[in-house]
C-alpha positions in Angstrom: 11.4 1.9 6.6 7.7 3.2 6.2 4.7 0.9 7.5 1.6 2.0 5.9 -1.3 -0.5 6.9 -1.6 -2.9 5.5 1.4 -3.2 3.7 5.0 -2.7 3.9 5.3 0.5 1.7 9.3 1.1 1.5 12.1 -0.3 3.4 15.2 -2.7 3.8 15.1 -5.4 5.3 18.3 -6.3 6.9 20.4 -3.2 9.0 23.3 -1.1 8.2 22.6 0.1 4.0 24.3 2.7 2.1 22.0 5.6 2.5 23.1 6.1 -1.4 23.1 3.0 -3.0 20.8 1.3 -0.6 23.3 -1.9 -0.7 23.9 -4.2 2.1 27.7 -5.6 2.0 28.9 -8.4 3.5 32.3 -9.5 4.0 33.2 -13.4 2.9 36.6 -13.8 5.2 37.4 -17.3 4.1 37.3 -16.0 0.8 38.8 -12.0 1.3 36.0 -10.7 -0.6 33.2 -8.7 0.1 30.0 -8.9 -1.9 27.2 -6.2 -2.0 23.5 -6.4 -3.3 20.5 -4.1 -3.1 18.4 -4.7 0.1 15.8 -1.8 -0.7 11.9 -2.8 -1.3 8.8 -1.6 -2.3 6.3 -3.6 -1.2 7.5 -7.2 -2.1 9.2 -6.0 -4.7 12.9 -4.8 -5.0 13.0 -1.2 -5.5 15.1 0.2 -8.1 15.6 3.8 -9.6 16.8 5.1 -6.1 20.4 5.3 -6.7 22.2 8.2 -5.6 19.0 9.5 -3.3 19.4 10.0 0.4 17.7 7.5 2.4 15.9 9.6 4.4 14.9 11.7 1.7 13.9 9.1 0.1 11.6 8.0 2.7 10.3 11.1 3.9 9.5 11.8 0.6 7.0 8.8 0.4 5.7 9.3 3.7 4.5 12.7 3.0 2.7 11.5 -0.3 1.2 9.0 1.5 -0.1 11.9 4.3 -1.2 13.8 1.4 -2.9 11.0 -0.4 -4.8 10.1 2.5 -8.4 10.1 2.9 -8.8 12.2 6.0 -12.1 10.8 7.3 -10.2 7.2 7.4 -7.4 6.0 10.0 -4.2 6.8 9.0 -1.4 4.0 11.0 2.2 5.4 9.5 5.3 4.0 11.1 8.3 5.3 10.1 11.6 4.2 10.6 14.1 6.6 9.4 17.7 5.4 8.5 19.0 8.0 10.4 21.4 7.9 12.7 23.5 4.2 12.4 26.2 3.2 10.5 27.5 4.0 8.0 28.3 8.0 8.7 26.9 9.2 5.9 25.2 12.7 5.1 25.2 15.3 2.4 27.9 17.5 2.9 25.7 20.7 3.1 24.4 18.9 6.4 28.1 18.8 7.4 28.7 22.2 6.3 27.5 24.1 9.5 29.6 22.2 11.9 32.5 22.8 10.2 34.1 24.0 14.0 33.5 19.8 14.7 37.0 18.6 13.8 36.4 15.0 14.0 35.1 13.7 10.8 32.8 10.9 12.3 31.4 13.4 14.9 30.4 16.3 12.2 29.2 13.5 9.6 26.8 12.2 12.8 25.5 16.2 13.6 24.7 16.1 10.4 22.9 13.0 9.7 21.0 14.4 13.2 20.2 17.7 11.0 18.7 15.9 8.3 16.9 13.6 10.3 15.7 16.5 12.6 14.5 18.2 9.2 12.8 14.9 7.9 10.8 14.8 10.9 9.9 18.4 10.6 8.4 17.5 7.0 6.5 14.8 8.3 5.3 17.1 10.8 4.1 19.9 8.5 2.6 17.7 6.2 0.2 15.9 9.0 -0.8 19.7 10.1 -1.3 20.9 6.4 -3.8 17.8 5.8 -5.5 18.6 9.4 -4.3 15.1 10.3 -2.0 16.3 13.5 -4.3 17.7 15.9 -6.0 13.5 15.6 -2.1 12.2 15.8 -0.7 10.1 18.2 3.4 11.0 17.3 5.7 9.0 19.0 9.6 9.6 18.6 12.0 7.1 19.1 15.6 6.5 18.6 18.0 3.9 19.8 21.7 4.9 19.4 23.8 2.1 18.0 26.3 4.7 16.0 30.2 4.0 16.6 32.0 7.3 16.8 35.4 7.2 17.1 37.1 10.0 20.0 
């Protein structure tokens, strides 16, 4: 989710997406269904054309256009709340790739969803100091880990 004040810029707003399709799904038990819908916004509006795009990709990629859009001489308050790392396990496979010596699934799916979140941060990082916006940054990391791995 990415804060840009004053507005909400690009998010979800419940928990636990696909990091492809961006859908929330709940299961009905009474009825033994399950029914998805998209839970991904832009601004009040539901975002569409994202399908099939990585979620942190996705919102690094608008967080660095919003760095680079930026007027430097103004305040700049970004808050970015990557995907990255809960449920579901998913990851590009390329991100899986080098820990191929991991031999549980859930484990090497979660290195890599570190990996990408590791290089999304990196992005951020190098945009800030290409704009000369990082040596004025206050760049607080935080994660909370709610993943489910199983041994």
């Amino acid at each position: 989710m990415i804060y840009h004040i004053p507005q909400l810029v690009t998010g979800y707003l419940l928990g636990s997406e696909n990091y492809y399709s961006h859908e929330r799904c709940v299961a009905i038990v009474s009825k033994n269904i399950t029914r998805c819908a998209l839970d991904f916004r832009d601004g009040e509006e539901i975002a569409v054309g994202f399908e099939n795009m990585y979620s942190a990709n996705v919102f690094t990629k608008r967080a660095v256009d919003l760095i680079t859009n930026h007027q430097t001489e103004k305040p700049l308050f970004l808050y970015l709340a990557l995907q990255s790392v809960h449920d579901p396990l998913q990851v590009p496979e390329k991100y899986t790739e080098p820990y191929s010596f991991i031999h549980n699934e859930n484990r090497r799916k979660y290195a890599g969803m570190v990996s990408i979140m590791d290089e999304a941060v990196g992005n951020v990082t190098a945009a800030l100091k290409s704009h000369g916006l990082w040596n004025n940054t206050v760049f607080i990391f935080s994660t909370v880990y709610e993943c489910t791995l199983v041994h």
